[in-house]
C-alpha positions in Angstrom: 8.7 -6.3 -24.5 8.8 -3.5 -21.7 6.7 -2.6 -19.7 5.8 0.9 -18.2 4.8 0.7 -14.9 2.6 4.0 -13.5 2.8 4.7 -10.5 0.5 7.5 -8.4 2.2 8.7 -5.2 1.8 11.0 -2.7 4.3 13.6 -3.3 6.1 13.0 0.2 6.1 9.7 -0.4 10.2 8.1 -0.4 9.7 4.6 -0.1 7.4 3.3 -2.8 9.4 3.6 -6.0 12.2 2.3 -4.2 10.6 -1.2 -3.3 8.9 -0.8 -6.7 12.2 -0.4 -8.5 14.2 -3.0 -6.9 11.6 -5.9 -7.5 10.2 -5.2 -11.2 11.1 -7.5 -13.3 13.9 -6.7 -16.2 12.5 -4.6 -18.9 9.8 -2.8 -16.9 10.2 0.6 -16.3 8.6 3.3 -13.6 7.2 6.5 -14.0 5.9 8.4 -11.2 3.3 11.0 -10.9 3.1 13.2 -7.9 0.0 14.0 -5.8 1.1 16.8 -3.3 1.0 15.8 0.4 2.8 16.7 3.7 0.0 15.7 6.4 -0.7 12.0 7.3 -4.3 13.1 7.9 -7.7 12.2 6.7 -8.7 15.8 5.9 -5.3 16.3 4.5 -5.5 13.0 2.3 -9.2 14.0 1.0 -7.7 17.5 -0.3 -5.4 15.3 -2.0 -7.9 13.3 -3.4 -9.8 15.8 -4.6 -7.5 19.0 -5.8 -4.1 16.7 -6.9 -5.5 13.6 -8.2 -7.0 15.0 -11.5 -3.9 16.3 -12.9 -1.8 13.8 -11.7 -3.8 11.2 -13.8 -3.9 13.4 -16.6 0.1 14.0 -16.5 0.6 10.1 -16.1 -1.8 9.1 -18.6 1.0 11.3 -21.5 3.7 8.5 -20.5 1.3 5.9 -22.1 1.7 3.2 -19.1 0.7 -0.4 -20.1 -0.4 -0.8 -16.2 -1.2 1.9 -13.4 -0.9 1.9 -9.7 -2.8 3.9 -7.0 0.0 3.9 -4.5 -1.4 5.6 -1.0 -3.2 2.6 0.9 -5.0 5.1 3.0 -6.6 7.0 0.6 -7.8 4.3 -1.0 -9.5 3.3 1.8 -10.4 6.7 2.8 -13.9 6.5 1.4 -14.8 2.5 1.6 -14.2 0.2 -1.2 -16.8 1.0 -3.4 -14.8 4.5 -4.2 -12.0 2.9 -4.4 -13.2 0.5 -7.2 -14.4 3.3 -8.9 -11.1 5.1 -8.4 -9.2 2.3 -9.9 -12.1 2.2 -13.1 -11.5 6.2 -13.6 -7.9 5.7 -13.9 -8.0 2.9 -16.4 -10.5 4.6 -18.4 -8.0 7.7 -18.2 -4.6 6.1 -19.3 -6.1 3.2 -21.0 -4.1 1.6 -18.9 -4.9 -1.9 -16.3 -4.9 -0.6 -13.1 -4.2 -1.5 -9.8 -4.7 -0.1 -5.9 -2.6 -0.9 -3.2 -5.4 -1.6 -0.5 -7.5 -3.9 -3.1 -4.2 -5.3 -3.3 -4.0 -6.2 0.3 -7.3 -7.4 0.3 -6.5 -9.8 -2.3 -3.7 -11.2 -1.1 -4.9 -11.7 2.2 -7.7 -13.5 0.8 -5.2 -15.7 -0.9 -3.8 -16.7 1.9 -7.1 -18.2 3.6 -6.9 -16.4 6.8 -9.4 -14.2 8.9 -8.0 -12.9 12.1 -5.7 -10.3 10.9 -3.7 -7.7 12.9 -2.3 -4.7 11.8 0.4 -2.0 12.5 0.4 0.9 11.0 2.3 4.6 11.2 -0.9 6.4 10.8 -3.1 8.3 13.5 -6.3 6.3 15.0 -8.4 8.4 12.3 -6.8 6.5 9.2 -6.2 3.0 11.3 -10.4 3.5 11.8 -11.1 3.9 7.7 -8.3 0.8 7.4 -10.6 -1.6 9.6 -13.6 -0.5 8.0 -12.0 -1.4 4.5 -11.0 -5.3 5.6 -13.9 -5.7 7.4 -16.0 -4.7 4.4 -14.6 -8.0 2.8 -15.4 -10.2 5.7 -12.4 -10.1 8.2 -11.7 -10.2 11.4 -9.4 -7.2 12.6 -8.5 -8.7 16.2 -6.5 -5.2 16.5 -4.7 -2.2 15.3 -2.0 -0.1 16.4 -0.1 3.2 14.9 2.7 4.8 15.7 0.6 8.4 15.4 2.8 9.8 12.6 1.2 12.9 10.9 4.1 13.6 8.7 4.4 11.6 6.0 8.2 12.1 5.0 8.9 11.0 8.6 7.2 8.0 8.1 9.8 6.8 5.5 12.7 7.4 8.8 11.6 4.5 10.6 13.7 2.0 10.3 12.9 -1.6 9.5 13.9 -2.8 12.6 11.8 -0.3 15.1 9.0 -1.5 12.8 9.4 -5.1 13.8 9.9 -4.4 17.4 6.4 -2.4 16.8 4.9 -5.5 15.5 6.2 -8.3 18.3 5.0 -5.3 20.9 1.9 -5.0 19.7 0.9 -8.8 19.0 3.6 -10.8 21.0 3.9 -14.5 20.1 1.5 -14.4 17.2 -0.8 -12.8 19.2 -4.7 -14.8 18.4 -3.9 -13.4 14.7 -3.3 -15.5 11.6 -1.6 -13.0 9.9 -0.4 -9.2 10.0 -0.8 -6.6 7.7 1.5 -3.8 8.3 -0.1 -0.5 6.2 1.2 2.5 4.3 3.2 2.8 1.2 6.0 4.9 2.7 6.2 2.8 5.7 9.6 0.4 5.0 7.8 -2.5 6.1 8.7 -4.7 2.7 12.3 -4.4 4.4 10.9 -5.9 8.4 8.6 -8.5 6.6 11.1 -11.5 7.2 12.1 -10.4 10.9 8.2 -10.1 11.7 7.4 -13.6 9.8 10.1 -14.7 12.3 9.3 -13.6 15.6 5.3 -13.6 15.3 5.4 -16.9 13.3 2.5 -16.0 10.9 2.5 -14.3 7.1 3.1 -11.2 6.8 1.3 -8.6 3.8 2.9 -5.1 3.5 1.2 -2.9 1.1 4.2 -2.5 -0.8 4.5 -6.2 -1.1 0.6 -6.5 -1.4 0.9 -4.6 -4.8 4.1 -6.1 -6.0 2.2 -9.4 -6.1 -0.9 -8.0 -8.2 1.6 -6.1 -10.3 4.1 -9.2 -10.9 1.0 -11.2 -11.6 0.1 -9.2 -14.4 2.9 -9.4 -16.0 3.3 -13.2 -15.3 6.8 -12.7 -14.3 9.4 -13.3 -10.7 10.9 -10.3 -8.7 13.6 -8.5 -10.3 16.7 -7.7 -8.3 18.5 -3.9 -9.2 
């Protein structure tokens, strides 16, 4: 049977339906909704929340998806978990639709892994790396450190390229650096695409958010990665 995959994106967002795409399994589908954004901010992101999200679940819910996704890690931490769980309930009730965050996501399969001294890189500035802490600690880990590159545009987050992100990663946290494992943040961040360099050189497991969400997603539908 397919599936229809919906998928809630900021609007500047480039690299989130790509890694989505590539990886569903054969006979799922994606269908995007749009939640305009240009600044990498948290004022910006709560405007988003608050004036774009609405209409963006409302236009999704038409494409009857059989599972939904909350793709902006950020935002979903923006306001602590328990929005966030409420988010994800008001979009299910919505679209009818079982429904999944990327930052729950993370958390989840971070958790999986056993671990508790996580580091994290991020393109964000310090104001969204501060609500990112706050949203793994909340669940009981240890956040030895994180770093951002400072990036207030969000399309020019999607330009930097896999391998600046590793070099970003081995900077911050050198040879593993006291962590257990590193969580590089942000949907439009092509982190999926550095995960096995990083694994290499910091010789711990590596979460992306993109990756984070493809496990919940691929769990669902008890199926492997596609390849497109």
């Amino acid at each position: 049977m397919n599936t229809r995959v919906g998928l809630i994106v900021p609007s500047s967002n480039t690299v989130m339906e790509v890694d989505l795409y590539r990886r569903l399994p054969a006979g799922s589908t994606l269908h995007t909704g749009r939640m305009h954004l240009e600044e990498t901010t948290p004022e910006a992101e709560a405007v988003m929340l608050d004036e774009q999200l609405s209409v963006t679940i409302r236009d999704l819910a038409t494409a009857r998806p059989d599972v939904m996704v909350f793709g902006c890690t950020s935002a979903g931490a923006l306001r602590g978990n328990a929005y966030e769980a409420d988010l994800i309930r008001r979009i299910a009730s919505e679209t009818g639709a079982e429904t999944f965050s990327v930052a729950a996501s993370v958390r989840r399969a971070i958790a999986s892994r056993n671990v508790m001294r996580v580091g994290v890189i991020t393109p964000y500035v310090e104001g969204l790396n501060d609500k990112i802490r706050e949203s793994l600690a909340e669940d009981g880990l240890e956040v030895v450190d994180i770093r951002g590159l400072g990036i207030t545009e969000n399309f020019a987050i999607a330009s930097v390229e896999p391998e600046r992100i590793a070099r970003f990663a081995s900077e911050t946290f050198g040879d593993g650096g006291g962590i257990d494992l590193l969580f590089a943040s942000c949907t439009n961040f092509r982190a999926l695409d550095a995960r096995e360099r990083i694994e290499h050189d910091l010789g711990v497991p590596v979460v992306t958010s993109n990756s984070a969400l493809l496990e919940a997603v691929l769990d669902r539908l008890g199926a492997p990665a596609g390849t497109r």
